[in-house]
N, C-alpha and C positions, 0 to 999 in steps of 0.2 A: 562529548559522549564518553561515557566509562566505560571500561573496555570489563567486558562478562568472564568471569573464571571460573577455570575448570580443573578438578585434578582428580586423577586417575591412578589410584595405588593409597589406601590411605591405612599406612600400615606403622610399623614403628618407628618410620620420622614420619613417612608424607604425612601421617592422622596427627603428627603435632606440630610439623610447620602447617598444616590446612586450619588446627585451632589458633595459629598467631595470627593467620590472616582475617578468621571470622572472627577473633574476639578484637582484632582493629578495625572492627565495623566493615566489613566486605563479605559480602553474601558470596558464598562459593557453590558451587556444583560437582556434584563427587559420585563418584560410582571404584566401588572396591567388588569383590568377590563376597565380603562380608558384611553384608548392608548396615550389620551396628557396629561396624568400621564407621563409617562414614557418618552417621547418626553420634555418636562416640565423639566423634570433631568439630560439632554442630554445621558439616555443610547439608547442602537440598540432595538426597538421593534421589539417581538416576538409575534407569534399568541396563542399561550400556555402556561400555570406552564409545562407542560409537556414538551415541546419542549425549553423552556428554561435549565430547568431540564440535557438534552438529551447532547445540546451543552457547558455545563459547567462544569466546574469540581470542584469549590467552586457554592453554591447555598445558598444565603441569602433569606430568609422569612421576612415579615414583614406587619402581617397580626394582625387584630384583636383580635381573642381569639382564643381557640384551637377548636372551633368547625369549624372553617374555615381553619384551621391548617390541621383537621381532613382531610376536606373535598378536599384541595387541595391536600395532599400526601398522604391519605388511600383510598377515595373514588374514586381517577379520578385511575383507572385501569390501566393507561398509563404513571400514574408519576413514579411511583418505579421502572420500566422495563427501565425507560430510561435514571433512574442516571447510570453514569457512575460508574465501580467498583472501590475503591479506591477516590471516588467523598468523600468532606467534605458540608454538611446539617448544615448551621448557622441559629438558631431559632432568629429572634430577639423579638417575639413576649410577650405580657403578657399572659401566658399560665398556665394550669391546672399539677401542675406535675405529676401527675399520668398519664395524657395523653401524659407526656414528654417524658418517662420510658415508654410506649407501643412504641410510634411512632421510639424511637432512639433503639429499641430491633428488630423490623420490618428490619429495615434500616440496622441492622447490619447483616442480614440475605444475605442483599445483598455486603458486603464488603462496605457499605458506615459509616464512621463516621457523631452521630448526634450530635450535640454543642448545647445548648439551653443556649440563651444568654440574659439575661433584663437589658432594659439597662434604665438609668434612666439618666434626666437634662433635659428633655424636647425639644422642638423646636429650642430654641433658642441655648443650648450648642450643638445641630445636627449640627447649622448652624455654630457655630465655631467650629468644630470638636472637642468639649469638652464633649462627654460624657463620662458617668461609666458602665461599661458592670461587668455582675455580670455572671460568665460560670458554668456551670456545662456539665463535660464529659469529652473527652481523651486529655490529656495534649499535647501529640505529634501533635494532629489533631487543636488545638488550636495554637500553636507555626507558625503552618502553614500556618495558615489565619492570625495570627497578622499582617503581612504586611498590609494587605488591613483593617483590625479594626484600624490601626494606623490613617489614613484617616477621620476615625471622634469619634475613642474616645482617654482619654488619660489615663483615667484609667483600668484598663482589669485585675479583679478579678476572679482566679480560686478558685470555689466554693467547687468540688466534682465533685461527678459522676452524671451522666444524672441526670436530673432534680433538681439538686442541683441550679442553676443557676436561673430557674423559680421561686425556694421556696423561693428563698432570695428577689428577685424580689417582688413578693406578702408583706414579709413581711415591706420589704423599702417603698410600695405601701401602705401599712396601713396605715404606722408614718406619712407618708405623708397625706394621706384623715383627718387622726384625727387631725393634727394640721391645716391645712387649712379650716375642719369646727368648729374646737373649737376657730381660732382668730375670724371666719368670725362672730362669735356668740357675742364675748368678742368687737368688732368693733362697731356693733350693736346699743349694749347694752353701749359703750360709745359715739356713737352720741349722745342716745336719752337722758343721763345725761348731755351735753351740751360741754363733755371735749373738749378740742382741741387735735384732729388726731394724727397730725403730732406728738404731745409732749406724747399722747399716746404712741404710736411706739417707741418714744426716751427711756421711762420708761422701758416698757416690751423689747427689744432690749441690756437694762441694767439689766436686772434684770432674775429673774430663770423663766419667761414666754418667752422665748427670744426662736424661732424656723424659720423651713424653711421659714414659710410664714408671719411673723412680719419680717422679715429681708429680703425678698427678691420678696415677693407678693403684701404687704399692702401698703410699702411705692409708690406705684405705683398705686395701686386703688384708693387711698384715694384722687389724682390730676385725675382719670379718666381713666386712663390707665388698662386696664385688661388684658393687656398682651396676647391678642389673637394670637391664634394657637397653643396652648398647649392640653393637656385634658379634654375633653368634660365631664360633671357632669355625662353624659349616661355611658361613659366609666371608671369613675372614681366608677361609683356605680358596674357594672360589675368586676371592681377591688377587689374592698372589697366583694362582693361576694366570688368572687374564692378566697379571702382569708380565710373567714369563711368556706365554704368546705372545704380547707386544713389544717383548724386546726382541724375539726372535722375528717377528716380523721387521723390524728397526733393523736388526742385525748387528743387536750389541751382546754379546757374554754375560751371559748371567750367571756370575760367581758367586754372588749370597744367597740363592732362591734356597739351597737346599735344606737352612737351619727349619727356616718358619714353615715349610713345607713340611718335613719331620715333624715339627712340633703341632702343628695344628693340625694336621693328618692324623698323630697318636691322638689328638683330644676326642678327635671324629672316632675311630677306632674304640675306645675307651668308653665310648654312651653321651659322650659330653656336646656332641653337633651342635643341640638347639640350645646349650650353654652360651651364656655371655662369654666373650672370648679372653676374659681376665681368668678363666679359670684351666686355660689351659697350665698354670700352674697347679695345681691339681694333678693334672692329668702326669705332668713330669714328676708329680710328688709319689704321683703311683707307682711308679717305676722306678723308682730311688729309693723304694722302703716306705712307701705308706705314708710319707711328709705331707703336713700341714701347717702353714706358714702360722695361723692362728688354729689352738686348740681351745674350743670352747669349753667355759667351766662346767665341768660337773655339777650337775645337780645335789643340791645338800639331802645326805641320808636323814631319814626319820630316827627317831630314838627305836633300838630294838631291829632296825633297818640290817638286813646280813651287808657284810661288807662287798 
């Protein structure tokens, strides 16, 4: 018997991992806030998280943070009563682990296995069905659902147990904010020396500054390209939030939180929140003198055109 899915959040990954799954032939069931969300991804809209919930028997999340996490499966009274027993709960979300470990101990009260799974490549490896999914929880419950993870990622790390999967997430989520605002800075600070860009990137690219985003961000901003529909600066700040929480809950120091913090706290600050979060260069170019990594060409004057 095939096991019925369901996913809940179909937004800018869940709506393009939920189209990997329907265009590999797998009917899905979807319920968003945005019904041409889900119409959008070609799955069957549902009127509820509950009622999607009810009819499935894998059930994918793909929500925001865990306070919407919280509030679709702790607070709606009607979601826990309608997973099915023996139903598997795929978290895809960037979530708090400690709320990862309440929600999947909950669930287990009901015979449901919980997976808390982050996945990380952004928009663009969703839409090749290239991401990396980082799990934490039951090994067996995972083997289960790889058929349908197969769909849009290609790598599927078991972390550990519950919330093993979220921690790792956070901290993948850090490396990541700290080198995307420490080039965005280092960018900057070489327009306004006069270097050429491109031969910048080619240096650092060769050299021990060489990271995700000199190699796979910059060469793309630098022609204009921001590579929109990735991570918003809002969500990126939110990030490192719940990263710093969970090291203070760990009870380790956190001696770098303060750059990406600053930096994508000014992007918020600046109007730039629902910005892809490449652009918090920008946002440091505002405050350095109006810098712009690329200056779009002027349009050509007409003849008789005032200058």
């Amino acid at each position: 018997m095939t096991d019925v899915i369901g996913f809940i959040g179909l937004g800018n990954m869940g709506g393009r991992m939920t189209r990997r799954v329907v265009d590999g032939g797998v009917e899905v069931l979807g319920f968003d806030m945005q019904r041409s969300a889900v119409e959008a991804a070609g799955a069957k809209p549902l009127g509820s998280a509950a009622e999607v919930a009810g009819a499935s028997d894998v059930v994918f999340l793909s929500l925001p943070d865990s306070k919407v996490v919280e509030k679709v499966v702790l607070e709606d009274e009607s979601f826990i009563p309608a997973l099915r027993e023996g139903a598997v709960v795929v978290d895809l979300s960037t979530a708090a682990p400690a709320s990862t470990k309440r929600i999947s101990a909950r669930l287990a009260e009901r015979g449901v296995a919980y997976l808390d799974a982050g996945i990380s490549g952004g928009a663009a490896a969703a839409e090749k069905g290239a991401l990396t999914l980082m799990v934490g929880g039951d090994a067996a419950a995972l083997e289960r659902v790889q058929p349908v993870l197969a769909h849009f990622a290609t790598n599927v790390f078991l972390m550990g147990d519950s919330g093993a999967g979220h921690s790792t997430k956070l901290l993948n989520n850090f490396l990541n904010a700290i080198s995307l605002a420490a080039t965005a800075e280092v960018m900057v600070a070489a327009k306004k020396a006069g270097l050429d860009l491109a031969t910048v990137l080619d240096v650092l690219n060769s050299s021990s500054g060489v990271n995700f985003a000199t190699l796979n961000r910059f060469p793309k901003i630098i022609t204009g390209d921001y590579l929109k529909g990735g991570l918003t600066n809002a969500l990126m700040m939110k990030d490192v939030v719940l990263y710093v929480d969970h090291l203070h809950e760990l009870g380790v120091a956190s001696l770098n939180s303060a750059g990406p913090l600053a930096s994508f706290g000014l992007a918020q600050s600046l109007g730039y929140g629902q910005e892809i979060s490449n652009t918090v260069v920008d946002a440091i170019g505002d405050v350095s003198g109006r810098v712009r990594l690329h200056e779009p060409e002027s349009t050509p004057r007409h003849e008789g055109q005032k200058p």
